[in-house]
N, C-alpha and C positions, 0 to 999 in steps of 0.2 A: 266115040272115045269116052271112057268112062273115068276120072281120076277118084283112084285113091285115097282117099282120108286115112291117117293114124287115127285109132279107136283113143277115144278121150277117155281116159283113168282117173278119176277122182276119187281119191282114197280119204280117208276121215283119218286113217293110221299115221298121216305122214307130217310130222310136226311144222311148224311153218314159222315161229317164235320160241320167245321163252315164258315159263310159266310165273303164274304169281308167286309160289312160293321160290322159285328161283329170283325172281327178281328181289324180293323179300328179304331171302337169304342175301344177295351180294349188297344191299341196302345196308344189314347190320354190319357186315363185316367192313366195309368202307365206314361207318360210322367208328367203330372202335378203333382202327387203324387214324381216323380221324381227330382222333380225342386225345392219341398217345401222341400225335404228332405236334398238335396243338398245344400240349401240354409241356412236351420238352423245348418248344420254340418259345414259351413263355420265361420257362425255367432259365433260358439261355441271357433269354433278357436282361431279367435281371440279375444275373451275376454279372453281365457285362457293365452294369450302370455301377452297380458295387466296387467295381475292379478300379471302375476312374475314380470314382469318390477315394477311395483309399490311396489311388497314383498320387490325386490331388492334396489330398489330407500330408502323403508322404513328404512332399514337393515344400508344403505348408514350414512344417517341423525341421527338415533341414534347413527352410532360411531360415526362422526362428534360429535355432541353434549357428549358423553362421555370422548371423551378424553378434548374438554373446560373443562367440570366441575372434572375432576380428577386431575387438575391443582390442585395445593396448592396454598390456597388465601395469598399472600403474593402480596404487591404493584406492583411490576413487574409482575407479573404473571395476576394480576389483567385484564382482556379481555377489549383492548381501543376499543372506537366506531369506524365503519368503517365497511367496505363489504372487503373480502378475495375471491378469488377462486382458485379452486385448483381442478386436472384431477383427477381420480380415475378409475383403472381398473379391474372391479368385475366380475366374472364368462363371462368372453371373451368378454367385453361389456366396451365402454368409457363412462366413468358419470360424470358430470359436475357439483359442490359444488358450494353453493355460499351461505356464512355464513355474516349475517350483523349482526351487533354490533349494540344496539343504548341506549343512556341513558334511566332511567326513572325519575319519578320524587324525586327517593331515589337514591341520591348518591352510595349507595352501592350497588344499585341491578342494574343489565343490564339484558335487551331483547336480546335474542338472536333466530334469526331467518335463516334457516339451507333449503335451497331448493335445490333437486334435481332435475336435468334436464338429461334425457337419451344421449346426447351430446349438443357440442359445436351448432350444427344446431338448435335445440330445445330451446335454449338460447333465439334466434333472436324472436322467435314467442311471447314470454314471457306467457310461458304456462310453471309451475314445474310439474314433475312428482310424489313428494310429498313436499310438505312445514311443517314443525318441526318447533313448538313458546317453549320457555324455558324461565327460567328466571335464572341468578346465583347471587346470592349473592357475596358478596366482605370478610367476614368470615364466 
């Protein structure tokens, strides 16, 4: 009894991988796709960090401005013209106030203008982090 063998074909024709220049090729293109990705996850960053600074800074100015007007109007208490500053340390962060007073053309009412600046350095560039306009009354 004699068995059979299938005739073994060994072809040089018949690819068996991928080539260098293919590999090559999916290399760059995973790099650029790479680079776009990395690049808007950066981007994303920092707006995010921006977005608090500015909630924070908001948050700042409002109390600023809340405790002026929860004053009782009485003459003394009454808010004089003039610019104030004052350090503020909110969620691990120095903030830097700067409240100006100014008349308006009503004796009783004053402008009041309430800027935050994320510090002392920020101050110099004269860039606020958010600015608050109010106005108070005198009663």
């Amino acid at each position: 009894m004699t068995i059979m063998r299938a005739p073994r074909h060994v072809s040089a024709a018949i690819p068996t991988g991928f080539t260098l220049i293919e590999i090559l090729i999916a290399l760059a293109v995973f790099a650029v796709v790479s680079t776009a990705l990395i690049t808007n996850a950066t981007q994303h960053v920092s707006q995010t960090g921006l977005l608090r600074d500015k909630t924070i800074a908001h948050w700042i100015a409002l109390n600023e401005l809340s405790q002026i007007k929860s004053n009782i109007r009485l003459e003394e208490n009454y808010p004089q013209t003039g610019t104030t500053q004052s350090e503020i340390n909110m969620l691990f962060t120095d903030w830097l106030v700067e409240v100006e007073v100014s008349a308006t053309e009503n004796d009783n009412v004053r402008r009041i203008t309430v800027d935050v600046f994320r510090d002392e350095f920020d101050r110099d560039e004269d860039y606020s982090m958010f600015t608050l306009v109010s106005f108070v009354g005198k009663y």
